[in-house]
C-alpha positions as CSV (number, residue, x, y, z in Angstrom):
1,X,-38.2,-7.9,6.1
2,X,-39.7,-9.4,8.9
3,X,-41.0,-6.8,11.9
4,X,-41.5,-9.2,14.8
5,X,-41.7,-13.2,15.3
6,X,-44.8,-15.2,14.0
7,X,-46.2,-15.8,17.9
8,X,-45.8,-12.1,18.6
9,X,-47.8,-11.5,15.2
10,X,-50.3,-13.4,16.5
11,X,-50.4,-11.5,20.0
12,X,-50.3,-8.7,18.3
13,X,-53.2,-9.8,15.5
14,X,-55.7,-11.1,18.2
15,X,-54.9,-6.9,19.9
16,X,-56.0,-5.6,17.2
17,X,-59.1,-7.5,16.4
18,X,-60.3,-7.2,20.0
19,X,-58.9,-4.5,21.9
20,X,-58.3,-1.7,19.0
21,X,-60.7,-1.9,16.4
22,X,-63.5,-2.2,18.2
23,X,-62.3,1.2,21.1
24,X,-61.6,2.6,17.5
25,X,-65.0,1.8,15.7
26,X,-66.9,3.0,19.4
27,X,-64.8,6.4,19.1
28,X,-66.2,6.9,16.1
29,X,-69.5,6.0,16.7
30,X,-69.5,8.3,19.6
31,X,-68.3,11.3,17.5
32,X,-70.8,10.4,14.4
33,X,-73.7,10.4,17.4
34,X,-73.0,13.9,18.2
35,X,-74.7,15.3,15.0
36,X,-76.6,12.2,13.5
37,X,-78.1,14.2,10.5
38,X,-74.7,14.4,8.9
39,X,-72.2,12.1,10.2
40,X,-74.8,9.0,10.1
41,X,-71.7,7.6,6.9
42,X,-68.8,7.4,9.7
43,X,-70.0,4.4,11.3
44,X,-69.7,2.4,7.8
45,X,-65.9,3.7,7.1
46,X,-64.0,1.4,9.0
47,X,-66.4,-1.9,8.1
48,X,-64.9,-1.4,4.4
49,X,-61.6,-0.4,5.1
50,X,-60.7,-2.8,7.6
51,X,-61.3,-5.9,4.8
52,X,-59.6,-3.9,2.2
53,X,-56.5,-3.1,4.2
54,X,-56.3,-6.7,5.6
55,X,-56.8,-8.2,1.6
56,X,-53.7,-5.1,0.9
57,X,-51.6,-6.1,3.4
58,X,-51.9,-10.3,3.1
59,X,-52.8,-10.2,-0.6
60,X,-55.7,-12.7,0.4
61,X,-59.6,-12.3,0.8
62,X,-60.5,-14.2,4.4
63,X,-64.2,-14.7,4.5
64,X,-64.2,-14.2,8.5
65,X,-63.0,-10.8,7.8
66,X,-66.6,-9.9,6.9
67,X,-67.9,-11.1,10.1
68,X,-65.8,-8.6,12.0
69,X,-66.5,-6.3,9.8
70,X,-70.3,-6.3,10.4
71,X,-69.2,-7.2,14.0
72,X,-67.4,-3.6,14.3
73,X,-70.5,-1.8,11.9
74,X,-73.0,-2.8,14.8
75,X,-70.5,-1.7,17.6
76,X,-70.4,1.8,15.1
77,X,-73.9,2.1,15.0
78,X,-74.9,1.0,18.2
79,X,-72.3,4.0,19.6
80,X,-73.9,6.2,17.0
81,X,-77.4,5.8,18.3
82,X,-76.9,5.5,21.9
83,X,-74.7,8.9,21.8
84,X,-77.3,10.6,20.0
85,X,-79.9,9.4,22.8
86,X,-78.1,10.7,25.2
87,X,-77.4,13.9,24.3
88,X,-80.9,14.3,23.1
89,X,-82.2,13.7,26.9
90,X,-79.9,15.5,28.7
């Protein structure tokens, strides 16, 4: 069963990869930089699941899925830290 046409896959792949992951991966980095101490592990989740679900849902390991994957850790950790900052110097 086929949910849309292979060029709106593709529209709808490159969306993901650039307009929703990374919002989602920010978001969470935001809320993990609101108490540091114990949410530092949130940041991480989506880095591993992202891969795994891709490899579930294609049934095949792509190498570049690794890249975004570290890609979307840094945006994580980078929204960690810079939300901590902040509400450390208000």
């Amino acid at each position: 069963m086929k949910l849309c046409k292979p060029d709106e896959a593709m529209s709808y792949a490159m969306l993901l990869f650039f307009a929703l992951n990374p919002l989602i991966v920010l978001g969470i980095g935001g809320l993990a930089g609101a108490d540091i101490k114990k949410l530092f592990w949130m940041p991480i989740i989506p880095a591993i699941v992202f891969p795994l679900f891709f490899w579930l849902a294609i049934g095949e390991i792509v190498i570049e899925l690794y890249i975004y994957s570290a890609i979307y850790l840094a945006l994580g950790v980078a929204s960690a830290v810079i939300t901590h900052l902040v509400n450390r110097y208000k």
